[in-house]
N, C-alpha and C positions, 0 to 999 in steps of 0.2 A: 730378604733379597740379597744381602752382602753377604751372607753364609752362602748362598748359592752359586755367587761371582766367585767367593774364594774356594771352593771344590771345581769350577772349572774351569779356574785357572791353575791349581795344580794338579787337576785332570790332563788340561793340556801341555803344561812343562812333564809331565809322566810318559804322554805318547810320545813327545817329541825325545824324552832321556830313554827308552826302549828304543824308536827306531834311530837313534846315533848310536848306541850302544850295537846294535847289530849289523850295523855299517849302512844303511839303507840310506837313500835319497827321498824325498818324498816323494817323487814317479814311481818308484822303487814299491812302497808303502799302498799309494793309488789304486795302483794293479794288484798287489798282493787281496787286498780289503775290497779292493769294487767299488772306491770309494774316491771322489773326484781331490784332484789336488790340493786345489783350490777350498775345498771345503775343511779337510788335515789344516791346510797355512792358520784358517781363520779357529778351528778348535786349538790347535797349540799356541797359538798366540793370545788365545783366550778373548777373543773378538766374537767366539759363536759358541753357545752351550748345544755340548750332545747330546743328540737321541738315542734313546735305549738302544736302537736296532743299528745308526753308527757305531756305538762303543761293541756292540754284537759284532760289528764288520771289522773294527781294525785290532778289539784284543784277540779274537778267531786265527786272525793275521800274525798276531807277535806267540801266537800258542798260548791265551792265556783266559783267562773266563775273566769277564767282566770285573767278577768281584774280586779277585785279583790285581788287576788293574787300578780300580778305585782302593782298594785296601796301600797297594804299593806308593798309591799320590798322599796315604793320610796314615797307615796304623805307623807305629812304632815297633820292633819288637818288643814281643815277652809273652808271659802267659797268661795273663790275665789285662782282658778288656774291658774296661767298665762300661755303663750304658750308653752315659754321657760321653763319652769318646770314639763312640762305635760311628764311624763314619757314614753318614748318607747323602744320596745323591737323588734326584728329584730328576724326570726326567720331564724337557718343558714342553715337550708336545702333548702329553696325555695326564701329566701331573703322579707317574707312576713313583713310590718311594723305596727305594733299596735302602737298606741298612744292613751291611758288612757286620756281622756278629760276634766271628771267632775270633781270634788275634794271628797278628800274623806270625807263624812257626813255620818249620820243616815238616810238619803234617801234611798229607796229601788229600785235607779236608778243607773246606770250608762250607761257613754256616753265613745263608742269608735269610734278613727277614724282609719281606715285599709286602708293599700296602698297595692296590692297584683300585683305584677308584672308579665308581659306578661307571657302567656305559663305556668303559674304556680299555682298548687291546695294543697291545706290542707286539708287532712280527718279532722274529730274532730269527738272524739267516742259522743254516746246518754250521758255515765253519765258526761259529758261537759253540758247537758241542762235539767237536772233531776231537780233541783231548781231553775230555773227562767223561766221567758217568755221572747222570742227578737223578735225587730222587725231589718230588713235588710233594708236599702235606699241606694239604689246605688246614689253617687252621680258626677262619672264622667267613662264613659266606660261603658263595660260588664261585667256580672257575671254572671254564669251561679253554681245555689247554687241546689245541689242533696239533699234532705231530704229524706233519705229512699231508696223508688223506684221512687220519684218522683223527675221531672227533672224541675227546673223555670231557666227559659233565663229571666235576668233581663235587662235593661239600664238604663241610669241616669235619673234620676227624681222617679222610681220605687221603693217600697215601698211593704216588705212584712212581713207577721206575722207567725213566727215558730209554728207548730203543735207539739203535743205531741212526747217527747225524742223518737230520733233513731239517730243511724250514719247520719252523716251529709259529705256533701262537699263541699267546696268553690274552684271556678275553675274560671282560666281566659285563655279563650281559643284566647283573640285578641291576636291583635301587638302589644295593648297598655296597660300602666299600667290599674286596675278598683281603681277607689276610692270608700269604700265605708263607712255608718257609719252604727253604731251598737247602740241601746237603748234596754237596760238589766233590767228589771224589776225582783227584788229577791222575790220570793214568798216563802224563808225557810228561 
């Protein structure tokens, strides 16, 4: 539990060093994300942990993917990451597990790996995928990933490439955990 207090509380000194670095106010931030005030005060302040589809609203907002975001509050640079220091973040509404893989560089890549537990889905709004391209590879279970109006039943070994930004969903309708991983191409 004290691992997960200290990734949201420098999750939150992270939003809040992004939006002073870009001169923003937090009304400023609000509006941009779609995301109430009042809710920004208490995640930067580290008074409230964030939900997958918050951090979807306010990195979308600063141009930045998630794991970007979480990688910027914990990696170091260089070029090698080891396991034990590959940052994750646990989201506590659905118990979803990100794990930030790659290191952080001037690569226009990043690698995530996702544990997303039985019975359990995360929206993530369009401006979550306004600047990059991903591809999805399940690689252990099912996922059944909603882009839009369209519905992919995935299983392990499958392998797919996200279309042009809309609401998205990631869903696990087994008994069993899905593993799956993520490679994030920044195109801004």
């Amino acid at each position: 539990m004290k691992a997960d207090t200290d990734i949201d509380a420098r999750i939150g000194a992270r939003i809040r060093t992004e939006r002073e670095s870009r001169g923003w106010s937090l009304t400023e931030l609000s509006q941009r994300a779609s995301v109430s005030r009042a809710m920004i005060h208490k995640v930067e302040r580290g008074e409230s942990s964030p939900t997958a589809n918050l951090l979807g609203r306010l990195s979308g907002a600063f141009g930045l993917s998630i794991s970007s975001l979480i990688a910027r509050a914990e990696v170091e640079q260089g070029r090698l990451l080891r396991k034990q220091d590959q940052p994750t973040w646990t989201d506590p509404e659905t118990g979803y597990l990100r794990r930030h893989v790659s290191p952080q560089s001037d690569l226009p890549l990043d690698l995530v790996h996702i544990t997303l537990p039985a019975g359990k889905a995360v929206p993530m709004p369009a401006s979550a995928y306004s600047f990059q391209r991903q591809l999805i590879w399940v690689l252990q279970g099912e996922l059944i990933f909603t882009e839009g109006s369209v519905r992919h039943a995935m299983h392990a070994g499958d392998c797919l490439e996200l279309g042009p930004p809309v609401a998205c969903q990631f869903a696990n309708e087994s008994a069993a955990d899905c593993i799956y991983a993520i490679a994030l191409l920044k195109t801004a």
